[in-house]
C-alpha positions as CSV (number, residue, x, y, z in Angstrom):
1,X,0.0,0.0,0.0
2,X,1.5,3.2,-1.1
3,X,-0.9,6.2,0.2
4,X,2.7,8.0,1.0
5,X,3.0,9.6,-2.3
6,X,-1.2,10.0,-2.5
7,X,-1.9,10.9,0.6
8,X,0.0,8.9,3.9
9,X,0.2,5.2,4.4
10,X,-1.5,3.2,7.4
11,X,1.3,0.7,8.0
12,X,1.9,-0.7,11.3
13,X,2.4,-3.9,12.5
14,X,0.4,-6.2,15.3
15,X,-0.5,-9.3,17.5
16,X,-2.8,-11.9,17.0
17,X,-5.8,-13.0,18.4
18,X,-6.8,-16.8,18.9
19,X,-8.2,-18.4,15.7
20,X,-10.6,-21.2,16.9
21,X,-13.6,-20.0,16.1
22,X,-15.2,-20.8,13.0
23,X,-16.7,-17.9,10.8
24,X,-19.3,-17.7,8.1
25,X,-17.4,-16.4,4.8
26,X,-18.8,-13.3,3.9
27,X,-18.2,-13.8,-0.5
28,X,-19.9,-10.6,-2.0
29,X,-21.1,-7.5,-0.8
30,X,-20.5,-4.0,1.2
31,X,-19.6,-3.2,4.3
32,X,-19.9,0.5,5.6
33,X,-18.0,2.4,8.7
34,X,-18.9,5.6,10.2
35,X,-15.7,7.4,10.8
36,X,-15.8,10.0,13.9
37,X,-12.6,12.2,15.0
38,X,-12.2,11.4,18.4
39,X,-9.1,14.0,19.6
40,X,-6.1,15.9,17.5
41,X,-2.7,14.2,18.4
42,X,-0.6,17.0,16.6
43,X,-0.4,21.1,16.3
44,X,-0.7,21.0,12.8
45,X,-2.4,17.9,11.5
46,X,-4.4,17.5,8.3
47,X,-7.2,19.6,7.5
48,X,-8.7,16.4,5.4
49,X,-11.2,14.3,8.0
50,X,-12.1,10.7,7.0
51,X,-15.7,10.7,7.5
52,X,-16.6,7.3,5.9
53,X,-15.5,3.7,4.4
54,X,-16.6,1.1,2.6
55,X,-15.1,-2.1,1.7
56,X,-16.7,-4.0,-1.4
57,X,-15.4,-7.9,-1.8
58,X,-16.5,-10.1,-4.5
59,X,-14.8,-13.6,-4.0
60,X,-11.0,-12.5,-4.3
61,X,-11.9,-9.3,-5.5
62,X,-11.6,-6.5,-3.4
63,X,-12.6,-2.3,-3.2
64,X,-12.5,-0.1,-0.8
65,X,-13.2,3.5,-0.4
66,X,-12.2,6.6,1.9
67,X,-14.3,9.5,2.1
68,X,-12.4,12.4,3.6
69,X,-13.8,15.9,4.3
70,X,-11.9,19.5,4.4
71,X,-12.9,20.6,8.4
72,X,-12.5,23.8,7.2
73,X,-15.2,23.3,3.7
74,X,-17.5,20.9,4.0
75,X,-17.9,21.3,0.3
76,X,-14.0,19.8,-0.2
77,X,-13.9,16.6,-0.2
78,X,-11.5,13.5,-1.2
79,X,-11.8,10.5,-2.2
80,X,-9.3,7.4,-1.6
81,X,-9.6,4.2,-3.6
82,X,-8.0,0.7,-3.5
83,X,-8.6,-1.9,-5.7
84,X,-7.1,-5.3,-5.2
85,X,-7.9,-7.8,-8.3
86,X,-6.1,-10.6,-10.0
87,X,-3.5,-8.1,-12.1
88,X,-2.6,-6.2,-8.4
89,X,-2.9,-3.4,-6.5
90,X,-4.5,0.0,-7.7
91,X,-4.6,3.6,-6.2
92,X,-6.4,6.7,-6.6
93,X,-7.2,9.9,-5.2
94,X,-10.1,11.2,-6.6
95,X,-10.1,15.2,-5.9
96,X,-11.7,18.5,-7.7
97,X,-8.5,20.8,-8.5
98,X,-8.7,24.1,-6.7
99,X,-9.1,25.6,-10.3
100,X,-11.2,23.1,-13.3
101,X,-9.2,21.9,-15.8
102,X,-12.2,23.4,-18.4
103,X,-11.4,27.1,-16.9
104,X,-7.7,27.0,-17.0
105,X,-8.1,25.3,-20.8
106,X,-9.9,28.5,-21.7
107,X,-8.0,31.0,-19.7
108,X,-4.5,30.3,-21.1
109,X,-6.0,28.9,-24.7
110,X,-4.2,26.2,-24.9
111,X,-6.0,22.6,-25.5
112,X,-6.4,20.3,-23.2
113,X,-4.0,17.7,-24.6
114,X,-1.4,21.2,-24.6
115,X,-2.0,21.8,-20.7
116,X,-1.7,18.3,-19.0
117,X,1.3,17.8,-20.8
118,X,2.7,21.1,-19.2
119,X,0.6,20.0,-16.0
120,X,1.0,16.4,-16.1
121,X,0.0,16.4,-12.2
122,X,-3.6,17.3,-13.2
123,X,-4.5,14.5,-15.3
124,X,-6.0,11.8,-13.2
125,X,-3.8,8.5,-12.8
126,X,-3.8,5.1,-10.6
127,X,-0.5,3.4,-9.2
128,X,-0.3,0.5,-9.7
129,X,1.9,-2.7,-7.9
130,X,1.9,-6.0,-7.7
131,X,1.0,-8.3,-5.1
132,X,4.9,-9.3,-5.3
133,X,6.2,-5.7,-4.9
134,X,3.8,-5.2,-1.7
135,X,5.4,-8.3,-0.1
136,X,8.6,-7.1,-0.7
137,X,8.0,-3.5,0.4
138,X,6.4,-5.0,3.7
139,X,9.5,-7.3,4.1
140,X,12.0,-4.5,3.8
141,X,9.9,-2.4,5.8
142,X,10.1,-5.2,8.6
143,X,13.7,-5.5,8.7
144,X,14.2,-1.7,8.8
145,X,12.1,-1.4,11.8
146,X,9.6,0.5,10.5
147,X,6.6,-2.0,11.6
148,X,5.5,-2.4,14.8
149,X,4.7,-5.1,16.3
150,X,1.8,-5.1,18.4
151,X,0.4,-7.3,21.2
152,X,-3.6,-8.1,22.0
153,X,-5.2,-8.6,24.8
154,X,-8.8,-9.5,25.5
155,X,-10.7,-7.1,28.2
156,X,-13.3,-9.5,28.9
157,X,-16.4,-7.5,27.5
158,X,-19.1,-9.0,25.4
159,X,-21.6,-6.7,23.0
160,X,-22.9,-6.4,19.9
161,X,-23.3,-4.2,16.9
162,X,-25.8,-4.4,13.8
163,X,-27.0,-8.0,16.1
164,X,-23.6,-9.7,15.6
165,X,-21.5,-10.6,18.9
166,X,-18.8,-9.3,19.5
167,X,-15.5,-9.6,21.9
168,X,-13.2,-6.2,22.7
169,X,-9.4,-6.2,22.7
170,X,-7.0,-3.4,23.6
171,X,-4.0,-3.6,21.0
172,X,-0.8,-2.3,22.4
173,X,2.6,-1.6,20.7
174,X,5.6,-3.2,22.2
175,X,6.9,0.1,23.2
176,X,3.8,1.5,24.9
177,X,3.4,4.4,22.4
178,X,0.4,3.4,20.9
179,X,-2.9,1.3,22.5
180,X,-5.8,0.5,20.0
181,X,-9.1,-0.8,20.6
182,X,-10.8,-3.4,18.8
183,X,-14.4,-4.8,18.6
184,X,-14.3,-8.4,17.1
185,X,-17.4,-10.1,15.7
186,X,-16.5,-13.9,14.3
187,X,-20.1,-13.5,12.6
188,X,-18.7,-12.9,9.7
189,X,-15.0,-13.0,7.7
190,X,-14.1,-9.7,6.0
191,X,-10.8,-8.7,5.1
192,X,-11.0,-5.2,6.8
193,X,-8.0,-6.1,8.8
194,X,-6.0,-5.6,5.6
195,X,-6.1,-2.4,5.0
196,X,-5.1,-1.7,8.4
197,X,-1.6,-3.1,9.6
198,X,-2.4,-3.5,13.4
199,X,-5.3,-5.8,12.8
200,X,-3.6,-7.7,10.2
201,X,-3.6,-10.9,12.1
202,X,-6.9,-10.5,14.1
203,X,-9.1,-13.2,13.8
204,X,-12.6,-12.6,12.6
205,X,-13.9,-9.1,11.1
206,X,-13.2,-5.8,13.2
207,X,-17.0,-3.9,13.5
208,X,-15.7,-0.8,16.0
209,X,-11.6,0.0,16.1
210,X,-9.7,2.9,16.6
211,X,-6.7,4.2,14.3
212,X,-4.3,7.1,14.5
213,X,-2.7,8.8,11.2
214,X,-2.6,12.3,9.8
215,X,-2.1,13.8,13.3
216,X,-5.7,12.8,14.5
217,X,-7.3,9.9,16.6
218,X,-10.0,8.1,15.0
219,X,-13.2,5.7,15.5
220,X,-14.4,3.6,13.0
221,X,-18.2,2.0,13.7
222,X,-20.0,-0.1,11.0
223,X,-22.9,1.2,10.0
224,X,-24.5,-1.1,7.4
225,X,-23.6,-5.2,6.4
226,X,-25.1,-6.0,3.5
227,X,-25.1,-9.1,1.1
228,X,-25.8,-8.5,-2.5
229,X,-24.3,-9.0,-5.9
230,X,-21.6,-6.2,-7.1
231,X,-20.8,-5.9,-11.3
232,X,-17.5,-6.8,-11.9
233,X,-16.8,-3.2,-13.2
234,X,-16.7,-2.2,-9.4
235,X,-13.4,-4.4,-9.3
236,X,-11.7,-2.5,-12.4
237,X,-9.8,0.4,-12.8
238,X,-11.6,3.6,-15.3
239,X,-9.5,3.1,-18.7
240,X,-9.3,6.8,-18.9
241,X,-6.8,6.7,-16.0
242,X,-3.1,6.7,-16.3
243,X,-1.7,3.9,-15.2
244,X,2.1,4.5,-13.1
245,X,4.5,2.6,-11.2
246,X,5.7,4.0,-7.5
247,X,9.1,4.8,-9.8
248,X,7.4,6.5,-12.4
249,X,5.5,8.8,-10.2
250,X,8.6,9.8,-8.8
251,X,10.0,10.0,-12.0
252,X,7.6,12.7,-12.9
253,X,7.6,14.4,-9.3
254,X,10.9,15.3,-10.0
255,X,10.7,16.4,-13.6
256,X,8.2,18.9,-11.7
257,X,10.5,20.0,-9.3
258,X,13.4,20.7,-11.8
């Protein structure tokens, strides 16, 4: 996962939680979270709020989207998408520019085809890596310390949400600096653990967990389970996108910067 040049990765590392409970596969349909801001962790953090997600899976197939809103414009918003499928791993950030393409076509007469070549950053692209390349990059990541590793540990509460039991664990880095909690329903199995590196290895399908990134401390509640067939065009990237590699995108960040 490479939201670092997009926007800013969620990549941690955790514990595990025991696996003997047996969990009715959840093959096609959409999950929806509420996001709420529960407190600001930094002075200046970002002015983008996630407000909402949704994971889509179809089989192996697998989409999921961030909504994020400007705190300061309701009317800004952002949207994060990840598509997993059988050729890899695709990105986007779907965003307005501050100024339309359409105006800035007309206002300095050039065509379109004439500005985005001169403004390459504005025409809308997906990265793109393979399933390979995000092994390695976790590997090295691992052995450079930059995951944490993360212990859980059960705090003996039982509730439910949307009728599905669940079980609540507090995840807690090895060195004390971060503590996450975790409501686990074994209801259902859907990968929302893998878009989130602490819950990685949690058994069972996270309905209520907190995460920290971009300087604020979050909630994530689901809001809606619901089975029901998805077209397969949900599970492919728009042909009108570009389609770059992490190297080409810097490539082209630093022909801009020249």
């Amino acid at each position: 996962m490479r939201y670092w040049i997009l926007f800013t990765v969620f990549l941690l590392s955790l514990g595990i939680v025991d696996k003997t409970r047996a969990q009715a596969e959840f093959s096609e349909g959409t999950l929806i979270y509420r996001i709420d801001t529960v407190r600001r962790l930094e002075l200046h953090p970002s002015s983008y709020l996630p407000v909402q997600f949704k994971l889509y899976k179809k089989a192996d197939l697998i989409r999921v989207e961030t909504q994020y809103v400007n705190m300061a414009d309701s009317t800004d918003r952002k949207r994060m998408i990840e598509i997993r499928n059988q050729k890899g791993i695709y990105s986007v950030l779907e965003e307005k520019p501050s100024i339309p393409i359409d105006s800035l076509v007309k206002k300095l007469s050039m065509s379109k085809d004439s500005l985005l070549k001169v403004f390459p950053w504005m025409n809308e692209f997906a990265l793109f890596s393979s399933y390979e390349e995000e092994k390695i990059s976790r590997s090295t990541a691992a052995l450079q310390g930059r995951l944490k590793t993360y212990t859980a540990k059960k705090v003996g509460q039982k509730s439910s949400l949307l009728s599905m039991p669940t079980e609540k664990f507090v995840l807690t880095s090895l060195d004390k600096s971060d503590s996450l909690n975790i409501q686990v329903t074994q209801a259902i199995s859907a990968p929302v653990g893998l878009f989130f590196e602490p819950l990685r290895k949690i058994a069972g399908t996270p309905l209520q967990f907190t995460d920290s990134q971009y300087g604020w401390h979050y909630r994530y509640t689901i809001e809606s389970v619901k089975a029901q067939s998805l077209p397969d065009e949900l599970f492919q990237i728009d042909p009108k996108l570009r389609i770059l590699t992490d190297e080409q995108m810097l490539q082209e960040t630093k022909e801009l910067i020249k």
